[in-house]
TIPA-270088 format. One record per residue: residue number from 1; residue in three letters; x, y, z of N, C-alpha, C, O, CB in turn. Coordinates in steps of 0.2 Angstrom, whole numbers, plus 5000, padded with zeros to 4 digits. Glycine has a CB too. Example, Ala and Ser with C-alpha at 12.3 -4.5 7.8 and 13.67 -1.06 7.14 Angstrom:
BEGIN
{pt 1, "ALA", {5066, 4972, 5039}, {5062, 4978, 5039}, {5066, 4984, 5039}, {5071, 4983, 5042}, {5057, 4978, 5045}} {pt 2, "SER", {5064, 4989, 5035}, {5068, 4995, 5036}, {5064, 5000, 5039}, {5067, 5006, 5040}, {5070, 4997, 5029}} 
This chain:
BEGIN
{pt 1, "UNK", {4958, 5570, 6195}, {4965, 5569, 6194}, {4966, 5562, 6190}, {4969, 5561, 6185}, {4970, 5570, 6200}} {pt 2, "UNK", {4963, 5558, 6194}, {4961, 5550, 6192}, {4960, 5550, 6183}, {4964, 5546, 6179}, {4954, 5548, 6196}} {pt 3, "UNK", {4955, 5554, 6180}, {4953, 5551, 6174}, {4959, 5557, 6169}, {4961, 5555, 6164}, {4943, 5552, 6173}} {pt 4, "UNK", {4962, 5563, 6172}, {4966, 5564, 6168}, {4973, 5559, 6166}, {4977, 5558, 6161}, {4967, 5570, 6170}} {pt 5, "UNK", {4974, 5555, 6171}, {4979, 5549, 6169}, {4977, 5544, 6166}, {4980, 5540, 6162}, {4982, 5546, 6175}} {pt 6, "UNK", {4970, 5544, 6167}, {4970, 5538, 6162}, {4967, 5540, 6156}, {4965, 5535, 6153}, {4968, 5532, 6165}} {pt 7, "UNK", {4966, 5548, 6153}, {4965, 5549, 6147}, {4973, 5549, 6143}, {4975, 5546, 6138}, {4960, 5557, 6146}} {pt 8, "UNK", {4976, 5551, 6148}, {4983, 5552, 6147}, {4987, 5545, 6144}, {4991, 5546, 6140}, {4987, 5554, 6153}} {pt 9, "UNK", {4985, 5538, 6146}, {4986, 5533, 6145}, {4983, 5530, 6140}, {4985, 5525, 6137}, {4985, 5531, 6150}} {pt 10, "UNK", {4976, 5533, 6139}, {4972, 5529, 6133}, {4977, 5531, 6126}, {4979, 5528, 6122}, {4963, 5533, 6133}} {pt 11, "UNK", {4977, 5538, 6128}, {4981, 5543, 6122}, {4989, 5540, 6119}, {4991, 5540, 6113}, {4983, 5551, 6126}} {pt 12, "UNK", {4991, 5539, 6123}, {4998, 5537, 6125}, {4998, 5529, 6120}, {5001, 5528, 6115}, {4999, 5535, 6136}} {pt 13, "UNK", {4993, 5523, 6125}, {4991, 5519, 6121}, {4989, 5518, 6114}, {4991, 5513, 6111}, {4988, 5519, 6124}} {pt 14, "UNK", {4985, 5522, 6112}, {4981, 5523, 6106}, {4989, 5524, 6100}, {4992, 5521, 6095}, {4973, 5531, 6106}} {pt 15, "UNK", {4991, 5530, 6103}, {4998, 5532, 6098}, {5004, 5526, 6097}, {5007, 5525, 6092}, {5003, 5539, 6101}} {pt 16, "UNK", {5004, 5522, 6103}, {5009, 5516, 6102}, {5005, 5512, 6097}, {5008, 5507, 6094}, {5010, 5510, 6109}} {pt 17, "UNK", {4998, 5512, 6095}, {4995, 5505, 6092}, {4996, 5507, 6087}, {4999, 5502, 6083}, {4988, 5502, 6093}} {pt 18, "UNK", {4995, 5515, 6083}, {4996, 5517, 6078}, {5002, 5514, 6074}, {5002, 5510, 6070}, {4998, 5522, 6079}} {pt 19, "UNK", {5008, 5517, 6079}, {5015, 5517, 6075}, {5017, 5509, 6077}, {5023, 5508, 6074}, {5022, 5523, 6079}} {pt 20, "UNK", {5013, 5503, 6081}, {5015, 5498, 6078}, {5012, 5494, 6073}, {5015, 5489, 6071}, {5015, 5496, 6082}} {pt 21, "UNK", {5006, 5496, 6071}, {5003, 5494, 6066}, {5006, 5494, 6058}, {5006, 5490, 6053}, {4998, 5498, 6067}} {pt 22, "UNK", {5010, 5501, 6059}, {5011, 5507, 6053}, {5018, 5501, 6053}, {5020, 5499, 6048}, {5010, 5518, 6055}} {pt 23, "UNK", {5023, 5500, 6059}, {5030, 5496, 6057}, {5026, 5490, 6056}, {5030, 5487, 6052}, {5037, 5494, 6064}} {pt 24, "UNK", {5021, 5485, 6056}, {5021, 5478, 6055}, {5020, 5481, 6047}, {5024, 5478, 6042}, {5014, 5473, 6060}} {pt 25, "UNK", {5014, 5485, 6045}, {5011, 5485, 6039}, {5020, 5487, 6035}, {5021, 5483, 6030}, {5004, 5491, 6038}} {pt 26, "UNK", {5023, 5490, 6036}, {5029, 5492, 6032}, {5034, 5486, 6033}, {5038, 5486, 6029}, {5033, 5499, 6035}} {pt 27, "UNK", {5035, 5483, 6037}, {5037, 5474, 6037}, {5034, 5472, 6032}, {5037, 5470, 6027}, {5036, 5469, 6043}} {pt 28, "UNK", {5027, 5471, 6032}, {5026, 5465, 6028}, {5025, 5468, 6022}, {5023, 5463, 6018}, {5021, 5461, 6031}} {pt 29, "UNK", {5025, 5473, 6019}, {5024, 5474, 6014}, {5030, 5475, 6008}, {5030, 5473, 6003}, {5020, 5479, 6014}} {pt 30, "UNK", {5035, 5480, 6012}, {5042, 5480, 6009}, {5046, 5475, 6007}, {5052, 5477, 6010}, {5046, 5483, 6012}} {pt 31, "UNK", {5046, 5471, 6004}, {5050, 5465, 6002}, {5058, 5465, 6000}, {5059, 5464, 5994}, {5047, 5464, 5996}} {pt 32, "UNK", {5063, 5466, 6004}, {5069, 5470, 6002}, {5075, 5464, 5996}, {5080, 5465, 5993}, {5073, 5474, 6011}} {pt 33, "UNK", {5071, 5459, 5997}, {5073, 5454, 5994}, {5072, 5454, 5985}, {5077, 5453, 5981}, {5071, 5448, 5997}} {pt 34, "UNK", {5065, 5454, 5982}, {5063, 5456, 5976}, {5059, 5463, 5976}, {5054, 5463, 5979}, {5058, 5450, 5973}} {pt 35, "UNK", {5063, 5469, 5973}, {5058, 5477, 5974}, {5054, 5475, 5969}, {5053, 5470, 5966}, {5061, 5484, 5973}} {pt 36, "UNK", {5051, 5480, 5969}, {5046, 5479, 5964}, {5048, 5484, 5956}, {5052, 5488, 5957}, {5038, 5481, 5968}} {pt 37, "UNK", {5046, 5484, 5951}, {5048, 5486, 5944}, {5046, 5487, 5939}, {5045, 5483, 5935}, {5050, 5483, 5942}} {pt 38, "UNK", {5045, 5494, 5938}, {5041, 5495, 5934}, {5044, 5498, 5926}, {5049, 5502, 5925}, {5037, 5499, 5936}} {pt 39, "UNK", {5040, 5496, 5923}, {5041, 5499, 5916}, {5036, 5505, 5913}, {5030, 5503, 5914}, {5040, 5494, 5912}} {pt 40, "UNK", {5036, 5510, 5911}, {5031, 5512, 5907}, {5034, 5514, 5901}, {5040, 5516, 5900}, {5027, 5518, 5910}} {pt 41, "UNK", {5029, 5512, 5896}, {5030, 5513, 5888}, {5025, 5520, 5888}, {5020, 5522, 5891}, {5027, 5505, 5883}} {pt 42, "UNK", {5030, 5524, 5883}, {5027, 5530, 5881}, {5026, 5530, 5874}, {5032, 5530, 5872}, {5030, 5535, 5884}} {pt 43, "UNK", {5022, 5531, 5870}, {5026, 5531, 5862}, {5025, 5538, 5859}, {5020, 5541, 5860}, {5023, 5525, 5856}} {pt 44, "UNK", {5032, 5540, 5856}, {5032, 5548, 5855}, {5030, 5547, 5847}, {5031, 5542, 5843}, {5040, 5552, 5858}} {pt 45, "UNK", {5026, 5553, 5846}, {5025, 5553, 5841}, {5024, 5561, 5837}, {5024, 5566, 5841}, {5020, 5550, 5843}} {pt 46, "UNK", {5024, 5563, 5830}, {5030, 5569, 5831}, {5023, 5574, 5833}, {5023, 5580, 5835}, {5036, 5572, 5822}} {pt 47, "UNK", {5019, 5572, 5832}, {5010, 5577, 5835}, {5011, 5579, 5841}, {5011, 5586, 5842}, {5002, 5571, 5836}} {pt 48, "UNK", {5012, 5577, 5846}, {5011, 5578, 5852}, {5018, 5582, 5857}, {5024, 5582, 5854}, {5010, 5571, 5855}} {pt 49, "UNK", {5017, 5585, 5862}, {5021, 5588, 5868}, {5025, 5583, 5872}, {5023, 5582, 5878}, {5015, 5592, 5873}} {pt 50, "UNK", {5030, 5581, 5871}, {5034, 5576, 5873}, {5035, 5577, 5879}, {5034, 5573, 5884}, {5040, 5576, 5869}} {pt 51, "UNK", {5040, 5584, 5880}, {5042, 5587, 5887}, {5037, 5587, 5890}, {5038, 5584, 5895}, {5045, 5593, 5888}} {pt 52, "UNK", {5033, 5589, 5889}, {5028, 5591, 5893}, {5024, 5583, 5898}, {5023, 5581, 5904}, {5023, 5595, 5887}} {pt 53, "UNK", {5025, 5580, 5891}, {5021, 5576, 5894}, {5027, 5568, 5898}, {5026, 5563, 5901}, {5014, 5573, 5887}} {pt 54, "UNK", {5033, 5569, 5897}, {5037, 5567, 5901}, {5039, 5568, 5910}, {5040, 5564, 5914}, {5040, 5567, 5897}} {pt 55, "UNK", {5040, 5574, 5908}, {5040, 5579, 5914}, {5036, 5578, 5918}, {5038, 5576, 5923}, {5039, 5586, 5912}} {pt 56, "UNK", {5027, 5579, 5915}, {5023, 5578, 5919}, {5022, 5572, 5923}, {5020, 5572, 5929}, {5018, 5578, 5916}} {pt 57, "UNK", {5024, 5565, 5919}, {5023, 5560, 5922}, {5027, 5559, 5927}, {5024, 5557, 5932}, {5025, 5556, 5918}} {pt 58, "UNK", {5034, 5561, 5926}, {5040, 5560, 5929}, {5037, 5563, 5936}, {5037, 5560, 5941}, {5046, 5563, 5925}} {pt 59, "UNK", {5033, 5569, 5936}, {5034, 5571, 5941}, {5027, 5569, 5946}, {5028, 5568, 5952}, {5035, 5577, 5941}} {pt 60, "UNK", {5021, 5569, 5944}, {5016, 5562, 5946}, {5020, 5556, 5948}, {5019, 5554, 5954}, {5011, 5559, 5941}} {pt 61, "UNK", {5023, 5553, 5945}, {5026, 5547, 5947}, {5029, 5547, 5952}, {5030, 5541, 5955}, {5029, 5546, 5943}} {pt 62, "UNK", {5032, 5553, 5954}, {5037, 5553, 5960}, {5035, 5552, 5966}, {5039, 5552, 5971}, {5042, 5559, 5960}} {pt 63, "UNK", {5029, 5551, 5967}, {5025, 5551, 5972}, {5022, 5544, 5973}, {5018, 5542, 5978}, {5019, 5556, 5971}} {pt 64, "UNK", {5024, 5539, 5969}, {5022, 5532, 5971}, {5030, 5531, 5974}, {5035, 5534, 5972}, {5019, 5525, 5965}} {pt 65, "UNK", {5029, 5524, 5980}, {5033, 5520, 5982}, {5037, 5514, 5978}, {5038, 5508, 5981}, {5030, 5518, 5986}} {pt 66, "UNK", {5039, 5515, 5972}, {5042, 5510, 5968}, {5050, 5513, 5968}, {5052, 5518, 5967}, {5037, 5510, 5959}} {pt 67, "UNK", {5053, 5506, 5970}, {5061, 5508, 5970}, {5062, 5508, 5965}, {5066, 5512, 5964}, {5065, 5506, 5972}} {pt 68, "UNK", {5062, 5503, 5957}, {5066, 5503, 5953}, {5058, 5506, 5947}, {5053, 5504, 5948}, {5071, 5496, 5953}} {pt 69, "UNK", {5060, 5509, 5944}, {5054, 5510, 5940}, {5058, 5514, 5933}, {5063, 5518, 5933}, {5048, 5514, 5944}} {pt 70, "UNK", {5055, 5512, 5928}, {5059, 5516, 5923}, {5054, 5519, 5917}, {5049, 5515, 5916}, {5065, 5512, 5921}} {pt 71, "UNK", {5055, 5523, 5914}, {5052, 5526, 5908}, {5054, 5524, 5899}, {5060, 5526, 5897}, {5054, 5534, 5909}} {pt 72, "UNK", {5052, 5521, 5897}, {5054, 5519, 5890}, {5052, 5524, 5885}, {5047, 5521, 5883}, {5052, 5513, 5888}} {pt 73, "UNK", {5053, 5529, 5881}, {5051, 5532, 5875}, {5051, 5527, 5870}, {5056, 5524, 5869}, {5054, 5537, 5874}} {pt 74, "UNK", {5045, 5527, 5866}, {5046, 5521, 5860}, {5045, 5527, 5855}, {5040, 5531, 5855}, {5041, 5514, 5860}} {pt 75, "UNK", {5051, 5527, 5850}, {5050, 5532, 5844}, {5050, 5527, 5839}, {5054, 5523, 5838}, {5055, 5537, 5842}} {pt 76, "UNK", {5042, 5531, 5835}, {5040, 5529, 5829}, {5043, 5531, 5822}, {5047, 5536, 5823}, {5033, 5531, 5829}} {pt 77, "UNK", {5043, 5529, 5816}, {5048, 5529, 5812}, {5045, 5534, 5809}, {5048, 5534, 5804}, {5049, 5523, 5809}} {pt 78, "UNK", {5039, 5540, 5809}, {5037, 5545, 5808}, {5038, 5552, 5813}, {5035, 5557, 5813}, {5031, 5544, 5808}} {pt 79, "UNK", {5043, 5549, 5817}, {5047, 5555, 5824}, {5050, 5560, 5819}, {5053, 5558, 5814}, {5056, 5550, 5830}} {pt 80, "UNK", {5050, 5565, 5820}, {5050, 5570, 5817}, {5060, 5571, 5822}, {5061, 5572, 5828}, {5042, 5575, 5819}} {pt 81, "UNK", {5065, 5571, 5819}, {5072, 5574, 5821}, {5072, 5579, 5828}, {5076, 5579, 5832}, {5076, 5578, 5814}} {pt 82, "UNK", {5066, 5582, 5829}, {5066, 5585, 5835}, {5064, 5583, 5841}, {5065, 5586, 5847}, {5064, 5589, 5833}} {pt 83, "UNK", {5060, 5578, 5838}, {5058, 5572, 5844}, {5063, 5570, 5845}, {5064, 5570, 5852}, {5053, 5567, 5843}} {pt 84, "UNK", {5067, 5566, 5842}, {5076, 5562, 5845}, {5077, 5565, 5848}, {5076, 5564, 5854}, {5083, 5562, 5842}} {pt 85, "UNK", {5078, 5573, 5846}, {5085, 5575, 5851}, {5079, 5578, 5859}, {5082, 5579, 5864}, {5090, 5584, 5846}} {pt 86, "UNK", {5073, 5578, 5858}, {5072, 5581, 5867}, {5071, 5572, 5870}, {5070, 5571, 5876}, {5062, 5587, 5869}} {pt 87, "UNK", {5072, 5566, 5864}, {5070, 5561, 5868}, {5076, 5562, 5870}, {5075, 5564, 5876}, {5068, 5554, 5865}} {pt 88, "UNK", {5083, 5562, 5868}, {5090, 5564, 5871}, {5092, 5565, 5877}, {5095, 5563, 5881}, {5092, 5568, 5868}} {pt 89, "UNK", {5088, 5572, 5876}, {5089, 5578, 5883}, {5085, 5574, 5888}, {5087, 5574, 5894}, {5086, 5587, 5881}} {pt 90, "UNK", {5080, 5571, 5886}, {5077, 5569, 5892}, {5080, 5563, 5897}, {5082, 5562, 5903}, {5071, 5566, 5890}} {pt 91, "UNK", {5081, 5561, 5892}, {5086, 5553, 5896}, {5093, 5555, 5896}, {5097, 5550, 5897}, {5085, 5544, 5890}} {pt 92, "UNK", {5096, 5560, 5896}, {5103, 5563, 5898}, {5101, 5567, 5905}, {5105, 5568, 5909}, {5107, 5567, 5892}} {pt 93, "UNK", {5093, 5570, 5906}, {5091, 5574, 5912}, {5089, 5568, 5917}, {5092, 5567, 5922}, {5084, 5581, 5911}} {pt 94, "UNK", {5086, 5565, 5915}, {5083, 5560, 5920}, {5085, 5555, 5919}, {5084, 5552, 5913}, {5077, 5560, 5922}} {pt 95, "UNK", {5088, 5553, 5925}, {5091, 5541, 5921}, {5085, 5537, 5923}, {5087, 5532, 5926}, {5101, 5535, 5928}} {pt 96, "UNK", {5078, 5537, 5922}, {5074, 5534, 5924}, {5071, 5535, 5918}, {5066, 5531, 5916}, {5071, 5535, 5930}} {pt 97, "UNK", {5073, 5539, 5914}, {5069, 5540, 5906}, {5076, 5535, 5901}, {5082, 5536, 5902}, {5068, 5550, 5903}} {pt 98, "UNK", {5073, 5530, 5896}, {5076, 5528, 5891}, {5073, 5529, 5885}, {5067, 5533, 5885}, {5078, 5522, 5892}} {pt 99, "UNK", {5074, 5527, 5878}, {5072, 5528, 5874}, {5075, 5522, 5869}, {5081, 5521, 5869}, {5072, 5533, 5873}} {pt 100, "UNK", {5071, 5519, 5865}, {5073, 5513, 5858}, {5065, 5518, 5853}, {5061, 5522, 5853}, {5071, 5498, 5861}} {pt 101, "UNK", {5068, 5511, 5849}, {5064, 5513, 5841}, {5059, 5504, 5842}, {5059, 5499, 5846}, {5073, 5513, 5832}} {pt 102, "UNK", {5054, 5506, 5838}, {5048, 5500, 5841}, {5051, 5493, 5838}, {5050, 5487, 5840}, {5039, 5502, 5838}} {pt 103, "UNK", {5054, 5495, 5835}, {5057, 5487, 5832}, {5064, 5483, 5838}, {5067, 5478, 5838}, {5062, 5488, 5822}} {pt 104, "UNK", {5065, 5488, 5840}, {5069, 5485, 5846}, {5067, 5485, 5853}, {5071, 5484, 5858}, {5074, 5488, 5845}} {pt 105, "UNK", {5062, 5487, 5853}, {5057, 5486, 5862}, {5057, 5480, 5864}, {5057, 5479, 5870}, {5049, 5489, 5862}} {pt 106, "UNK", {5056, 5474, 5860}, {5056, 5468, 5863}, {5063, 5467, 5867}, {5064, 5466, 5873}, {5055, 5463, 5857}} {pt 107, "UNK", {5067, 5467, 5862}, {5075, 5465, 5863}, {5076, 5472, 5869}, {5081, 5471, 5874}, {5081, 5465, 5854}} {pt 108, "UNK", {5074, 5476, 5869}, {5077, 5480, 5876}, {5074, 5477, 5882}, {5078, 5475, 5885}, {5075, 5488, 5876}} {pt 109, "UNK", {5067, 5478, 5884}, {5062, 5474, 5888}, {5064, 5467, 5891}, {5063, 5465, 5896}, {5055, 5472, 5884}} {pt 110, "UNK", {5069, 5463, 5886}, {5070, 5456, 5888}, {5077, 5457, 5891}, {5079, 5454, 5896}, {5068, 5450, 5883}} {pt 111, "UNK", {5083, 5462, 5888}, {5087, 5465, 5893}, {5086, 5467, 5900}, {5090, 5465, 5905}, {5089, 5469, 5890}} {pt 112, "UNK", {5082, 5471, 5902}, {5078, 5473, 5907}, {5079, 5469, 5912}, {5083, 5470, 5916}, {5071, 5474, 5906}} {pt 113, "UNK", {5076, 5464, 5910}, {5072, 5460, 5915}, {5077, 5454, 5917}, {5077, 5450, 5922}, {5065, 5458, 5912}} {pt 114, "UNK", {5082, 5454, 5912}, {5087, 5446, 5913}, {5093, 5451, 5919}, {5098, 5449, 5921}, {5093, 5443, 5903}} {pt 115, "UNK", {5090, 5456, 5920}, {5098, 5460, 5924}, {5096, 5461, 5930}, {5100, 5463, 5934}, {5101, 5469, 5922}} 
């Protein structure tokens, strides 16, 4: 009877050290003062599977811990009109997708980051 209480205790024990480990590491890592912020540059080009490969991202992506994070399509000045319009549809389906033209990615990037 003796050593079932105190397996019971070891157990009991071990699961508190867990879940206080798991709140310190989530204290000190969560910064709620500066989140953290990502950008990804994508550049569409009229060759390639846009959706596909936005979609995909989008939904890999959703599995990191980044609160603010966002998607930039950069259309090349060889974007074929049908590339606009799913760059469109995309960044009207999802607000973490945007899109500019590469002569204006600097000036968008440095908006970004002044807000």
């Amino acid at each position: 009877m003796e050593n079932a209480f105190f397996a019971l205790a070891v157990i009991v024990l071990t699961l508190a050290a867990i879940y206080f480990v798991r709140a310190m590491t989530n204290f000190f890592l969560h910064r709620k003062n500066k989140p953290l912020y990502a950008i990804t540059l994508f550049e569409v080009n009229c060759e390639e599977d846009i959706e596909y490969s936005v979609r995909n991202f989008i939904w890999s992506s959703s599995w990191n811990n980044i609160p603010c994070q966002e998607l930039v399509l950069i259309i090349k000045e060889n974007a074929s009109a049908d590339s606009v319009k799913i760059c469109e549809m995309l960044s009207g389906e999802y607000p973490v997708v945007n899109f500019c033209t590469a002569d204006k990615l600097s000036d968008y990037i440095k908006s970004r980051f002044n807000n």
